[in-house]
Backbone as a chain_set.jsonl record, in Angstrom:
{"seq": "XXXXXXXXXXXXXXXXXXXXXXXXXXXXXXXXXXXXXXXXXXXXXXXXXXXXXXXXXXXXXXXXXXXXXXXXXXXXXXXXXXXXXXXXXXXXXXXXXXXXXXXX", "coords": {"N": [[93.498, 106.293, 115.854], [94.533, 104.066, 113.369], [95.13, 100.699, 112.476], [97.508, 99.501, 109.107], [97.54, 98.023, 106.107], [100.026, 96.854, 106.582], [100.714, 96.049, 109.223], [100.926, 97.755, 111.075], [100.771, 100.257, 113.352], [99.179, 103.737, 112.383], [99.221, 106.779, 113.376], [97.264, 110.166, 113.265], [97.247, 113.134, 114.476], [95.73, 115.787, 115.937], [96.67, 118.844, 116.78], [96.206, 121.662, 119.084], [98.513, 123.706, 119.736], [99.521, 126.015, 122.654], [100.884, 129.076, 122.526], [102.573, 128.275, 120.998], [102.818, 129.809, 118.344], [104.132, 131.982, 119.327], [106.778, 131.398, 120.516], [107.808, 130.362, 117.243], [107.872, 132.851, 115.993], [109.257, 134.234, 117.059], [111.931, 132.914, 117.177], [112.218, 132.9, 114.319], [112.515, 135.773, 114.009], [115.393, 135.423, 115.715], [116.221, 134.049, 113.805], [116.604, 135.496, 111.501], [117.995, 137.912, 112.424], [120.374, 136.759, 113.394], [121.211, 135.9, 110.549], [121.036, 138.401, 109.376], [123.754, 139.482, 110.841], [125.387, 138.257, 109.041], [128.662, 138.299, 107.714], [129.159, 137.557, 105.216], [126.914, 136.508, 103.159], [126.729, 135.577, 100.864], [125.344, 132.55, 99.167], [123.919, 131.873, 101.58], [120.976, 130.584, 103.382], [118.194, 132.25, 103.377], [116.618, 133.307, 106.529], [112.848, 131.688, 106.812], [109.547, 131.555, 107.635], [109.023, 128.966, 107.743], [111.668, 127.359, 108.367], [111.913, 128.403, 110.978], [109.448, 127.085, 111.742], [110.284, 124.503, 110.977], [112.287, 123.96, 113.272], [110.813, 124.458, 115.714], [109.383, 121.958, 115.887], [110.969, 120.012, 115.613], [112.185, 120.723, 118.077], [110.618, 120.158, 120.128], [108.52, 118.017, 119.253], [108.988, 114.9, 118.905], [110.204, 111.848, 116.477], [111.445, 108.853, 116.261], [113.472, 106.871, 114.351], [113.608, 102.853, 114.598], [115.732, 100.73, 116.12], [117.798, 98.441, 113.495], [117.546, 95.611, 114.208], [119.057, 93.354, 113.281], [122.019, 94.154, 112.927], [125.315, 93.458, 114.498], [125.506, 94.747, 117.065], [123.103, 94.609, 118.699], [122.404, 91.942, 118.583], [123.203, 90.534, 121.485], [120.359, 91.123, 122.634], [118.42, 89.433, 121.778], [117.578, 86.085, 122.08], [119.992, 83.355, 121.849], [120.026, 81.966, 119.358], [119.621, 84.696, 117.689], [117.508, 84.823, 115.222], [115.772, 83.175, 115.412], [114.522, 84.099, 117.552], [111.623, 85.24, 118.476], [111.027, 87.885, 119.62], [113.383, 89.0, 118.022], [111.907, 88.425, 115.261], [109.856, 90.136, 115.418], [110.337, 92.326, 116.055], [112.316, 93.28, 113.863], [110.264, 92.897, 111.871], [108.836, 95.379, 112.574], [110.639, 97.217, 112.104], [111.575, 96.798, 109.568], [108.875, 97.67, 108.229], [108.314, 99.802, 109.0], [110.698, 101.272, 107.617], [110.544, 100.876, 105.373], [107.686, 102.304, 104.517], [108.25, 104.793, 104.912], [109.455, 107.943, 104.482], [112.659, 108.969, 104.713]], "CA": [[94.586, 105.454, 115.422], [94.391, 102.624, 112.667], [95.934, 99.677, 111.574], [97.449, 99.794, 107.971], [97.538, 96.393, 105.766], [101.311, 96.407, 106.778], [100.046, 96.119, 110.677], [101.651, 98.633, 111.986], [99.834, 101.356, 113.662], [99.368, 104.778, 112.337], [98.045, 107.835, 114.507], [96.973, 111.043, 112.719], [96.916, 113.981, 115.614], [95.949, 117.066, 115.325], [97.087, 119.496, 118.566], [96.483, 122.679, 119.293], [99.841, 124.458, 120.734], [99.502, 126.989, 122.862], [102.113, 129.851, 122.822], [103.501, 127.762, 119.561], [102.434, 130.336, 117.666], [104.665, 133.005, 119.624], [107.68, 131.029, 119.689], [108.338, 130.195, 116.761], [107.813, 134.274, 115.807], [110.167, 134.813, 118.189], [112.731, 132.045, 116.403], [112.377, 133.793, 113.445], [113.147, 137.099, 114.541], [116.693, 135.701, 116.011], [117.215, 133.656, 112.875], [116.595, 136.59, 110.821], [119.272, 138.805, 113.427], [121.816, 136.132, 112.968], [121.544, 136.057, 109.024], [121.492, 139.798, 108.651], [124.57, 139.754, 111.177], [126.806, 138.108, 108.708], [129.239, 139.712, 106.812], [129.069, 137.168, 103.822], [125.611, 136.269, 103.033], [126.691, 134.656, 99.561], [125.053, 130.909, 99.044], [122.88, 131.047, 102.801], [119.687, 130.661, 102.886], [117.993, 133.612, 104.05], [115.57, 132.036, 106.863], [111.936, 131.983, 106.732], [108.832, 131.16, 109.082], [109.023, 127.638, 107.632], [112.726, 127.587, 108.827], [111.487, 128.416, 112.429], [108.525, 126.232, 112.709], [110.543, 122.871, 111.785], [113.215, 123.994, 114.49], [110.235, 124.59, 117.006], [109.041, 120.925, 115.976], [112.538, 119.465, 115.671], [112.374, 120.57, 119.499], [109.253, 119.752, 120.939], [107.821, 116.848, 119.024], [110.461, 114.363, 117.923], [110.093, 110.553, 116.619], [113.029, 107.991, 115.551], [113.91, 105.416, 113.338], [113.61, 101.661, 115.463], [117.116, 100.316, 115.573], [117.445, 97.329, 112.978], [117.675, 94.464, 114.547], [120.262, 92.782, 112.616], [123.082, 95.258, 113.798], [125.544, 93.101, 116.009], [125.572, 95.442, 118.92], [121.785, 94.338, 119.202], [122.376, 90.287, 119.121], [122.764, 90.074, 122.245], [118.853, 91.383, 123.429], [118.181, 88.19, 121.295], [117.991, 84.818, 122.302], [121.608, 82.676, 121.471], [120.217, 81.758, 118.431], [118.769, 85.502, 117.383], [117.351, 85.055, 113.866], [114.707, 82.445, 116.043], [113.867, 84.742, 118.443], [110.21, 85.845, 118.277], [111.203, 89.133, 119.552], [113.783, 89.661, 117.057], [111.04, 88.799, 114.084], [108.951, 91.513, 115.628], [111.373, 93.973, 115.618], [112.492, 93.212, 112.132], [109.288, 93.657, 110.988], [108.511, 96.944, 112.965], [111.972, 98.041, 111.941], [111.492, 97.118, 107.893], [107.388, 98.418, 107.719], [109.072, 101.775, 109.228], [111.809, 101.702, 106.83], [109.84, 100.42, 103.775], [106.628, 102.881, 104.26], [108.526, 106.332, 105.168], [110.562, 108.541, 103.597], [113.569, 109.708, 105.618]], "C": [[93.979, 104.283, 114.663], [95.586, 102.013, 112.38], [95.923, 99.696, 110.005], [97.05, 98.29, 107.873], [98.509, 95.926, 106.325], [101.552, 95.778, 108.629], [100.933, 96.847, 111.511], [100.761, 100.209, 112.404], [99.743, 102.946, 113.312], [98.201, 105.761, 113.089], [97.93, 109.57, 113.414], [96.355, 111.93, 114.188], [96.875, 114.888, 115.137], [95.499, 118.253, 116.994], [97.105, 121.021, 118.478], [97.56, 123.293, 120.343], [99.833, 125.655, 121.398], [100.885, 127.705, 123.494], [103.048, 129.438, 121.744], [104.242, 129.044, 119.316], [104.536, 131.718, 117.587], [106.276, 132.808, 119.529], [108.295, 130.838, 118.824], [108.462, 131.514, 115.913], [108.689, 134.593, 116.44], [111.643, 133.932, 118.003], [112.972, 132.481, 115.49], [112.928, 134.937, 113.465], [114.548, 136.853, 114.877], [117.634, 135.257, 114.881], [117.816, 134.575, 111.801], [117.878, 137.774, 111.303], [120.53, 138.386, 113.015], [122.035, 136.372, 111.788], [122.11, 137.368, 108.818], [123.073, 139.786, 109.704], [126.072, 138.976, 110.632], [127.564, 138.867, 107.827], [129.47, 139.004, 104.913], [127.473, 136.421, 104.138], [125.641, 135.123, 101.515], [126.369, 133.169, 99.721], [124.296, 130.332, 100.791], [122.023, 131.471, 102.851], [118.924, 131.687, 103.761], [116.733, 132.874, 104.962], [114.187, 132.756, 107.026], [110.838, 131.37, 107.714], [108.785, 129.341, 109.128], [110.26, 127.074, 108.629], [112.09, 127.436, 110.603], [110.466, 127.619, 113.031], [108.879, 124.893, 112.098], [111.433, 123.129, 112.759], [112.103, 123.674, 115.673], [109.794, 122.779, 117.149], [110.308, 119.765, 116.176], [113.039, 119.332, 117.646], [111.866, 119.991, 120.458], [108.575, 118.381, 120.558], [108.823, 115.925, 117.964], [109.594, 112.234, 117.519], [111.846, 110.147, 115.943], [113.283, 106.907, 115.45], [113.969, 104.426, 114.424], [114.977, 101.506, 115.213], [116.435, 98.829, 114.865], [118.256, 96.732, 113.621], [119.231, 93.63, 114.444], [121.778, 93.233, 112.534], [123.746, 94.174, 114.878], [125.301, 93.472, 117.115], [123.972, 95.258, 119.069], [121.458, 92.489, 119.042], [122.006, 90.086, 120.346], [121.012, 90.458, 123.687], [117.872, 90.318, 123.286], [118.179, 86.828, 122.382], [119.262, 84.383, 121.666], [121.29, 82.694, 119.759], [119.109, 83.122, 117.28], [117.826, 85.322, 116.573], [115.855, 83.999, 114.393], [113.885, 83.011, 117.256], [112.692, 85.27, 118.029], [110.084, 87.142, 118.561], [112.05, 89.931, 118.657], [112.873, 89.408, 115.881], [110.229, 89.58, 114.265], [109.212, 92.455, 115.339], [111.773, 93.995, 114.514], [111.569, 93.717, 111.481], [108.345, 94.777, 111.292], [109.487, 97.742, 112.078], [111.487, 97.801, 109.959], [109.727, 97.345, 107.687], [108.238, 99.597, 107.891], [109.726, 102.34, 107.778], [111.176, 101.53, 105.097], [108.528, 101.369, 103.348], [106.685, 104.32, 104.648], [109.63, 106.702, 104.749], [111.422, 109.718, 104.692], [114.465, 111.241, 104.797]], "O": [[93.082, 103.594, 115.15], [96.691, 102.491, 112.123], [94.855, 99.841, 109.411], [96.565, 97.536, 108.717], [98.426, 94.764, 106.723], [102.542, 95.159, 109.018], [101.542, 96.45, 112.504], [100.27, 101.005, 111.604], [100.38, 103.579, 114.155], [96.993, 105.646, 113.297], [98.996, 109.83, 112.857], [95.364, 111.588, 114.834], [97.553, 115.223, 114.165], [94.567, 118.346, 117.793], [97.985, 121.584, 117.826], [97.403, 123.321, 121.564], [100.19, 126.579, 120.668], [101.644, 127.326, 124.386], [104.104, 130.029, 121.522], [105.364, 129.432, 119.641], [105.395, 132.039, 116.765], [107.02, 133.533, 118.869], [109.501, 130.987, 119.019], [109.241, 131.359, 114.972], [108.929, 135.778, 116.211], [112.545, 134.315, 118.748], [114.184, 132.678, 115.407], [113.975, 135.072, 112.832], [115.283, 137.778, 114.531], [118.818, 135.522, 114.677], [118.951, 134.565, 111.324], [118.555, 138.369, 110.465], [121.459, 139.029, 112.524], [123.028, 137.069, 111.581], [123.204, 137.612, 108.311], [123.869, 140.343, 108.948], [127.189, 138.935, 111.148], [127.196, 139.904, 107.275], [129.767, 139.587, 103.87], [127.09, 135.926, 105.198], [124.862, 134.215, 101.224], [127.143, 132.521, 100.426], [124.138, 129.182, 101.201], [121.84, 132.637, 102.502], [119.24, 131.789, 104.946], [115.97, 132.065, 104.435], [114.092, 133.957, 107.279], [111.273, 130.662, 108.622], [108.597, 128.622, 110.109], [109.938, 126.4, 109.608], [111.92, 126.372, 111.2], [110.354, 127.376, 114.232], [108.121, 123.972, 112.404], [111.405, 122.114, 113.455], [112.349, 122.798, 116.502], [109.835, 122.253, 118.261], [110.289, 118.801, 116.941], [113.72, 118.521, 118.274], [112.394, 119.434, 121.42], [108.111, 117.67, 121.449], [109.228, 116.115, 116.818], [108.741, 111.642, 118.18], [112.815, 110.742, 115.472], [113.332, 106.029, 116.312], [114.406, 104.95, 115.449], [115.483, 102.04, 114.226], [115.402, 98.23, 115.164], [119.445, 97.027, 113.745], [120.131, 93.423, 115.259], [122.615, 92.494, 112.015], [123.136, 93.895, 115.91], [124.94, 92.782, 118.069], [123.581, 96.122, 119.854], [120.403, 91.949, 119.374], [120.904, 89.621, 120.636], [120.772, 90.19, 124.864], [116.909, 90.085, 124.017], [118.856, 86.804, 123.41], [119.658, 85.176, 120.811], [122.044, 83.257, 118.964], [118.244, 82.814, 116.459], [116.806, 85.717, 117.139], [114.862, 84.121, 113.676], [112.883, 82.523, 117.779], [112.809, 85.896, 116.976], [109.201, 87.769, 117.975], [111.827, 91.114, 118.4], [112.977, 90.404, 115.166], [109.636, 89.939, 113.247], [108.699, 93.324, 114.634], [111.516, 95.073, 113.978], [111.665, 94.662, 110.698], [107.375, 95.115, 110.615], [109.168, 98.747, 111.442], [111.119, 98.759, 109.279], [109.437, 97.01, 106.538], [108.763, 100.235, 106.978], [109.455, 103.33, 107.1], [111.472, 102.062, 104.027], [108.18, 101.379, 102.167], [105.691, 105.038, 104.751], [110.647, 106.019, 104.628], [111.059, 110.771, 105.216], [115.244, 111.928, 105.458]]}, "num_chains": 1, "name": "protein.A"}
């Protein structure tokens, strides 16, 4: 794990899955069942192993957006006078590096 310039921490992992492999072969195979079992096929996308291994990741290894800050329904985690809170300028600027250095 490093620190960028923006100071926010990035981790680069690299995981071997065991039984991934078989799953998501085995995802494929039902997406492939379902497709061929429709009776209009016109304009869907016929699915492929890519298809099955973001579902398997979509399942298993998830991250998600910080809430921003500045959202009423998160005032009150603030101090009275939020915008002075030292925990809301943290989170602001977790929440806009996130939002400013990844593409959703």
């Amino acid at each position: 794990m490093h620190i960028k310039e923006w100071g926010l921490p990035r981790a680069h992992i690299v995981l071997r899955l065991k039984n991934a492999a078989e799953a998501i072969d085995a995802k494929l195979a039902e997406l492939i069942t379902a497709y061929e079992a429709l009776e209009n096929k016109a304009g869907v996308h016929v699915p492929n192993h890519d298809d099955a291994a973001a579902m398997w990741v979509d399942t298993h290894i998830s991250a998600e957006m910080p809430d921003d800050p500045r959202l009423p329904e998160f005032f009150e985690s603030y101090a009275p006078l939020y915008e002075q809170s030292p925990k809301f300028k943290d989170d602001l600027a977790y929440f806009e590096g996130i939002r400013n250095t990844h593409a959703f």
